[in-house]
Backbone as XML, in Angstrom:
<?xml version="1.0"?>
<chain id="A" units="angstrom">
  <residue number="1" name="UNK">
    <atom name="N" x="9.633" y="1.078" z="10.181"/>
    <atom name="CA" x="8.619" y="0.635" z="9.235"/>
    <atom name="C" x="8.134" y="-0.752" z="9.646"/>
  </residue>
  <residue number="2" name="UNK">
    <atom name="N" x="6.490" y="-0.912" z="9.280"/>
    <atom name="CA" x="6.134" y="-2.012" z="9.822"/>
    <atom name="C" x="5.830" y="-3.207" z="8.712"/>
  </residue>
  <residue number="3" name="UNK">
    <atom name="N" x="6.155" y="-4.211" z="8.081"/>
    <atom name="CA" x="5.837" y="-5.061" z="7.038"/>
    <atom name="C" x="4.331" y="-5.489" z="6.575"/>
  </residue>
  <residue number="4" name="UNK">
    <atom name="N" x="3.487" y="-5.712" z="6.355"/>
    <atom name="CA" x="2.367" y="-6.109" z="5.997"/>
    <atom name="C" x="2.318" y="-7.238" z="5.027"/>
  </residue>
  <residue number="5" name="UNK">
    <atom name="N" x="1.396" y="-7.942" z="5.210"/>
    <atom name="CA" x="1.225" y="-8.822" z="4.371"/>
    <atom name="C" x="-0.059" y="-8.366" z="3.591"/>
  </residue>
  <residue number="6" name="UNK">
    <atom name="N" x="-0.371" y="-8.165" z="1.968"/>
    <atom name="CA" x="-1.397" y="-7.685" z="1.380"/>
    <atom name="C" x="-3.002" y="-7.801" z="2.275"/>
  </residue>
  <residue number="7" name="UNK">
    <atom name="N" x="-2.968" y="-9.321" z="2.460"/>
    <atom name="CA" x="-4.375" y="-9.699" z="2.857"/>
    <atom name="C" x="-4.779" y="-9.062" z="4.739"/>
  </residue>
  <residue number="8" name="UNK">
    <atom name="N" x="-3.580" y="-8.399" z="5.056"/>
    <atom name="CA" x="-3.535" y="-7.532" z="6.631"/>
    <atom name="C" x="-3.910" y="-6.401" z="6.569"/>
  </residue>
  <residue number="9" name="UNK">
    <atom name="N" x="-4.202" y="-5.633" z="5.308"/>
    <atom name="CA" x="-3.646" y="-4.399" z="5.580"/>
    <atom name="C" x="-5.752" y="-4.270" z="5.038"/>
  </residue>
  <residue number="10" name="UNK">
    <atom name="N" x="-6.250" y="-3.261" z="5.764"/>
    <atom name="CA" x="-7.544" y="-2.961" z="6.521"/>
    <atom name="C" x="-8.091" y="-1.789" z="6.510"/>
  </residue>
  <residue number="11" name="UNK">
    <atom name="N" x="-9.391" y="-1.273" z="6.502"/>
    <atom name="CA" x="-9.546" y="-0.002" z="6.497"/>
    <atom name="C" x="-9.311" y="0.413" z="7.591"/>
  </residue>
  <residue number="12" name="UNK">
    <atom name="N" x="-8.837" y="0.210" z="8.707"/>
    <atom name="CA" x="-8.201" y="1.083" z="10.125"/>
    <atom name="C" x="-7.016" y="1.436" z="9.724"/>
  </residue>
  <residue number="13" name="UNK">
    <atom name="N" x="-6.097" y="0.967" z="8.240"/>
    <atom name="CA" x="-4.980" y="1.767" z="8.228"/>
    <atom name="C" x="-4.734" y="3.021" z="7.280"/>
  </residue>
  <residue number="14" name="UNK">
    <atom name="N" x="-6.823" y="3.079" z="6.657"/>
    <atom name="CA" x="-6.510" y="4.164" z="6.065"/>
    <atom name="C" x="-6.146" y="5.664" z="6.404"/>
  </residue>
  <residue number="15" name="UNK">
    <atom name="N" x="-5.726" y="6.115" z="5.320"/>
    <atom name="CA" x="-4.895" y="7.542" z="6.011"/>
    <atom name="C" x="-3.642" y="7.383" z="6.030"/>
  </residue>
  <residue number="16" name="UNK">
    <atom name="N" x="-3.247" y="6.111" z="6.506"/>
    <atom name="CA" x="-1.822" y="5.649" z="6.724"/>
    <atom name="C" x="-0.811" y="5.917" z="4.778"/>
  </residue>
  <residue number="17" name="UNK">
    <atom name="N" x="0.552" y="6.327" z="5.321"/>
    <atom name="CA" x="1.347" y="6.373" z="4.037"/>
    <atom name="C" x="2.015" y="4.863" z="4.198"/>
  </residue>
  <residue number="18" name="UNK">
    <atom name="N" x="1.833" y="4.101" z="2.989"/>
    <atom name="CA" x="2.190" y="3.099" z="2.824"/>
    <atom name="C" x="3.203" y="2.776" z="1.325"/>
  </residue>
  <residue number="19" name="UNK">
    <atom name="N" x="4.520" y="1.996" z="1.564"/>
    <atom name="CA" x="5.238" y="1.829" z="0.313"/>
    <atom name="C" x="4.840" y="0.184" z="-0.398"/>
  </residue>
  <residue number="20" name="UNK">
    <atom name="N" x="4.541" y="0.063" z="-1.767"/>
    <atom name="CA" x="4.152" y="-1.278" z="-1.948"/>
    <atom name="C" x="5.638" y="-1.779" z="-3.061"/>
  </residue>
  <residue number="21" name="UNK">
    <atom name="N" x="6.383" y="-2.590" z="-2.545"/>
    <atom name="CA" x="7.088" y="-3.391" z="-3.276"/>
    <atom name="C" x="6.696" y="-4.612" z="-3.972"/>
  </residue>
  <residue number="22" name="UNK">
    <atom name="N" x="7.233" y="-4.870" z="-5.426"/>
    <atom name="CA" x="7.329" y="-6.205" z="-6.118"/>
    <atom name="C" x="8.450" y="-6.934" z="-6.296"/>
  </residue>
  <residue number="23" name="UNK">
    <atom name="N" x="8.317" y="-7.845" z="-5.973"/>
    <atom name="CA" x="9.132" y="-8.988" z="-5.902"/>
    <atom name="C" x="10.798" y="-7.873" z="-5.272"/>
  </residue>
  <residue number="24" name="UNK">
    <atom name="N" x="11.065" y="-7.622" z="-4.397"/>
    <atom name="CA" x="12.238" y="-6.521" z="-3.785"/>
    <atom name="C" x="12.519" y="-5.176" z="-4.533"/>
  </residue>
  <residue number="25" name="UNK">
    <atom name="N" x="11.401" y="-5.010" z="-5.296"/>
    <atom name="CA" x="11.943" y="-3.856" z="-6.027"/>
    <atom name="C" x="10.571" y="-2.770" z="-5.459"/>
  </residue>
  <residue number="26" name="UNK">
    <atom name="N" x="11.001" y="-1.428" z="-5.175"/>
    <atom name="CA" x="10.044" y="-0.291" z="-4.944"/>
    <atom name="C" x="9.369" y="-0.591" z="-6.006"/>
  </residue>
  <residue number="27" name="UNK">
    <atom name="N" x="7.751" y="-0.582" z="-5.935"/>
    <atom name="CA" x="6.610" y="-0.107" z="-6.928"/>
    <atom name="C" x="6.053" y="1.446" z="-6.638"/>
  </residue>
  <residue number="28" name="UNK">
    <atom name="N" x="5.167" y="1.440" z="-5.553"/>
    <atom name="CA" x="5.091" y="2.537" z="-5.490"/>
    <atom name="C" x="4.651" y="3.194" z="-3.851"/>
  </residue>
  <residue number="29" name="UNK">
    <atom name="N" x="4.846" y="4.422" z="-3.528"/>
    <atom name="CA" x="4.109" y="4.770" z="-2.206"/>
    <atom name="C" x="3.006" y="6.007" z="-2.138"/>
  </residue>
  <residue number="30" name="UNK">
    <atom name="N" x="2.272" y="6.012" z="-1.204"/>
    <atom name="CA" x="1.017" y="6.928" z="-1.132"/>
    <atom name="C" x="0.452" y="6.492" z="0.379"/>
  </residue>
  <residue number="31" name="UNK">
    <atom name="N" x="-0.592" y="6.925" z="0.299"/>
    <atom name="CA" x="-1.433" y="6.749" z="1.456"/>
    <atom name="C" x="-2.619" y="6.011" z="0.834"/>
  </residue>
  <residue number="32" name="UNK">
    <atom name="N" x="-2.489" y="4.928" z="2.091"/>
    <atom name="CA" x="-4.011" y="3.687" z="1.540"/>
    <atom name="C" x="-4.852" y="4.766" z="1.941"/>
  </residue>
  <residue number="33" name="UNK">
    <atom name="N" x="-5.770" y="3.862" z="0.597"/>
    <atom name="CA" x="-7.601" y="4.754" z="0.244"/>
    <atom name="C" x="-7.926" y="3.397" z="1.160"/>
  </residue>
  <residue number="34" name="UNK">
    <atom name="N" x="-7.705" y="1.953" z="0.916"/>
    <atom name="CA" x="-8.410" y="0.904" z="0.963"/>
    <atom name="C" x="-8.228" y="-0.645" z="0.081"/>
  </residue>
  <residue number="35" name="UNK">
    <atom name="N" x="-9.215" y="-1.955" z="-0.152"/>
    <atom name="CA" x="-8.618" y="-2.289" z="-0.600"/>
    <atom name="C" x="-10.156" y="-2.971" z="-1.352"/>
  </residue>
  <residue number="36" name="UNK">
    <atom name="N" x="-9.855" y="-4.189" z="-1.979"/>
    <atom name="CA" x="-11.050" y="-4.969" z="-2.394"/>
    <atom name="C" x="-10.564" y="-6.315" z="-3.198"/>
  </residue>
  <residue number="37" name="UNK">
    <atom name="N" x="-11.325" y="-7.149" z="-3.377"/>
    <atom name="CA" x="-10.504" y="-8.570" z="-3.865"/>
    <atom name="C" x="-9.186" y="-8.514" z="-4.394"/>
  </residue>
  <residue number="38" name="UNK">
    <atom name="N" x="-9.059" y="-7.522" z="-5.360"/>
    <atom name="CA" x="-7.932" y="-7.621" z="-6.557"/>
    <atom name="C" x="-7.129" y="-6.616" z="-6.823"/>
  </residue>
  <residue number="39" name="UNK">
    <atom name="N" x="-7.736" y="-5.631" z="-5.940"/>
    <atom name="CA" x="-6.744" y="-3.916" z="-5.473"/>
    <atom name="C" x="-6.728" y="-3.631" z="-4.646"/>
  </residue>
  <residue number="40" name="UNK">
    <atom name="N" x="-5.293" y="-2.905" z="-4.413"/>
    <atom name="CA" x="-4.580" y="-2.158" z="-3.718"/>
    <atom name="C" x="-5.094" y="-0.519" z="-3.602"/>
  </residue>
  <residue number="41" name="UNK">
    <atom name="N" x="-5.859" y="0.215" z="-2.999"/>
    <atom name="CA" x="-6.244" y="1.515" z="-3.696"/>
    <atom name="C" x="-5.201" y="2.558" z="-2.915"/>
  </residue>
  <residue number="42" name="UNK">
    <atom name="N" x="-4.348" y="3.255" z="-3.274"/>
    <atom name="CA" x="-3.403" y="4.512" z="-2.545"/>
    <atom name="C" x="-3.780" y="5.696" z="-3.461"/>
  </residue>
  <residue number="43" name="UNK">
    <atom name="N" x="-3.453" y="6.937" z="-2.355"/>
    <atom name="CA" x="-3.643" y="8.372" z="-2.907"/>
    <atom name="C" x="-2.321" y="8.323" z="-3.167"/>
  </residue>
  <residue number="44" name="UNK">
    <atom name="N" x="-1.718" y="8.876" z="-4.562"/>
    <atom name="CA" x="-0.693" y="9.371" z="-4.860"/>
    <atom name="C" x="-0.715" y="10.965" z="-5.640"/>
  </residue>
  <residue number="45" name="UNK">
    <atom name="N" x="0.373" y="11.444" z="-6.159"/>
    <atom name="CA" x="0.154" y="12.939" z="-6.667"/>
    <atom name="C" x="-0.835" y="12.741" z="-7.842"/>
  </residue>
  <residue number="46" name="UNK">
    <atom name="N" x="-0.419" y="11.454" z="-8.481"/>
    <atom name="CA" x="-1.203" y="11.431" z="-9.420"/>
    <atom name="C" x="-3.251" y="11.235" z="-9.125"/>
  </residue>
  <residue number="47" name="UNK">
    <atom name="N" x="-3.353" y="11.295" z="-7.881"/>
    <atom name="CA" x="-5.057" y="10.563" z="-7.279"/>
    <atom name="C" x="-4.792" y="9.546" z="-6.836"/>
  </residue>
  <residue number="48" name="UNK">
    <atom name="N" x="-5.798" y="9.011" z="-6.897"/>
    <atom name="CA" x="-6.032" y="7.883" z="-6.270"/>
    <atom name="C" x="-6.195" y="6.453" z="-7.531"/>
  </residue>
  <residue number="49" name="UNK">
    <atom name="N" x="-4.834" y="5.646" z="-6.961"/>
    <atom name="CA" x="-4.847" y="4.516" z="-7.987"/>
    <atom name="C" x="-4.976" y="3.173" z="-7.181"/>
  </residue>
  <residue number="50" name="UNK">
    <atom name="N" x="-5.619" y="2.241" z="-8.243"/>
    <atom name="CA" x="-5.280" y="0.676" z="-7.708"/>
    <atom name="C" x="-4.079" y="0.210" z="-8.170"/>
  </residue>
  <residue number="51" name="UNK">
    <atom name="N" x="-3.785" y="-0.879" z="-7.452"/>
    <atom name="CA" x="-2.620" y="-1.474" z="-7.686"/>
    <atom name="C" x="-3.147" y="-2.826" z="-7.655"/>
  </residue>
  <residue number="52" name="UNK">
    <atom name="N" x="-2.973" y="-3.802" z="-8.540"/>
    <atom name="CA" x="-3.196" y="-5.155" z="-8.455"/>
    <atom name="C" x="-2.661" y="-6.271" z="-7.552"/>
  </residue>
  <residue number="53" name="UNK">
    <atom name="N" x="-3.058" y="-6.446" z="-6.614"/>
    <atom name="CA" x="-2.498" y="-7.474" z="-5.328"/>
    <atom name="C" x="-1.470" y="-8.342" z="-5.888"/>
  </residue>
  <residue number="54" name="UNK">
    <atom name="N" x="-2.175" y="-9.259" z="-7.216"/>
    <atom name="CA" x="-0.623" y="-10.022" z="-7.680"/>
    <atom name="C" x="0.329" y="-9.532" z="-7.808"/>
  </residue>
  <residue number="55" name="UNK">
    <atom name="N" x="0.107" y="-8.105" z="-8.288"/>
    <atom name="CA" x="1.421" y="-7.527" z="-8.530"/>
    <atom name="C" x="2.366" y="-7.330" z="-7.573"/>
  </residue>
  <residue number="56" name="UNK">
    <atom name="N" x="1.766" y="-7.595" z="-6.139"/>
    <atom name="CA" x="2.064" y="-6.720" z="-4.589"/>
    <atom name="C" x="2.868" y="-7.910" z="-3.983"/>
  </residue>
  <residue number="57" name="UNK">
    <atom name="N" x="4.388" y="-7.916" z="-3.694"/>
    <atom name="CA" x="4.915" y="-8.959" z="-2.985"/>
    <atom name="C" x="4.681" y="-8.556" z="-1.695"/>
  </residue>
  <residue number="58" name="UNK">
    <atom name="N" x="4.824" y="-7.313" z="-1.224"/>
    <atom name="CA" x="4.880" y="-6.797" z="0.606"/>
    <atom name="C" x="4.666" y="-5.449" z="0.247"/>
  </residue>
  <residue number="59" name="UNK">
    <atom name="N" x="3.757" y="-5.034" z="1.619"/>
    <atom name="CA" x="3.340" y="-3.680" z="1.976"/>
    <atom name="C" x="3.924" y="-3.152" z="3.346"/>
  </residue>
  <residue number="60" name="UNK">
    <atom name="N" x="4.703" y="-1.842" z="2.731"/>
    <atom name="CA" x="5.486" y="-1.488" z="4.348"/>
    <atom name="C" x="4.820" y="-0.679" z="4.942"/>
  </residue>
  <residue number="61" name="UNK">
    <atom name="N" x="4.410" y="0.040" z="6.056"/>
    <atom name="CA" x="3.743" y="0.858" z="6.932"/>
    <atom name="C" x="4.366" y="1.824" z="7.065"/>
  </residue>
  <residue number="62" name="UNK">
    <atom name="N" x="4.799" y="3.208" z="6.937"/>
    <atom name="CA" x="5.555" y="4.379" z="6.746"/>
    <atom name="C" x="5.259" y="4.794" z="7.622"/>
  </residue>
  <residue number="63" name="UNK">
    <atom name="N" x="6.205" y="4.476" z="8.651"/>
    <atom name="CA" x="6.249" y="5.736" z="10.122"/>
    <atom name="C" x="6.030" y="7.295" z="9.707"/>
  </residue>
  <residue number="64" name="UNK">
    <atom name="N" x="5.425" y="7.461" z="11.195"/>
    <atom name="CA" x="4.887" y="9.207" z="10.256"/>
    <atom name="C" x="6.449" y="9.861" z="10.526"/>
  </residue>
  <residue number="65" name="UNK">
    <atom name="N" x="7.548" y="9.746" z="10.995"/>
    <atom name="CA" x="8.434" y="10.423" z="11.182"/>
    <atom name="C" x="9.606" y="10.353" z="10.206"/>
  </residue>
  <residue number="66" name="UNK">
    <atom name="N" x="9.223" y="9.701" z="8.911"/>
    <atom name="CA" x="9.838" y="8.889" z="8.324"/>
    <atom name="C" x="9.955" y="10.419" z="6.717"/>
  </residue>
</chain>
């Protein structure tokens, strides 16, 4: 897995499955839609949700073998 820092992560990694932790605790994982000032956007079962960047301590990169 690769670490990200919120303000790194780009539309070249959409598609990508990504896990977003707060402050060391799992929040949630999906595949980035994308992003925009103040969200996080991932496909999860539930669709496609934002996640609020403050809320976002680190974004991990989910190897596809993973």
């Amino acid at each position: 897995m690769v670490w990200f820092g919120v303000v790194m992560l780009n539309e070249k990694y959409s598609g990508k499955k990504i896990k977003i932790f707060k402050k060391d605790h799992f929040l949630k994982w999906g595949t980035f839609v994308g992003s925009d000032d103040k969200f996080v956007f991932i496909k999860t079962s539930n669709g496609v949700e934002g996640i609020a960047k403050d809320e976002i301590e680190r974004i991990v990169l989910v190897d596809n073998d993973e």
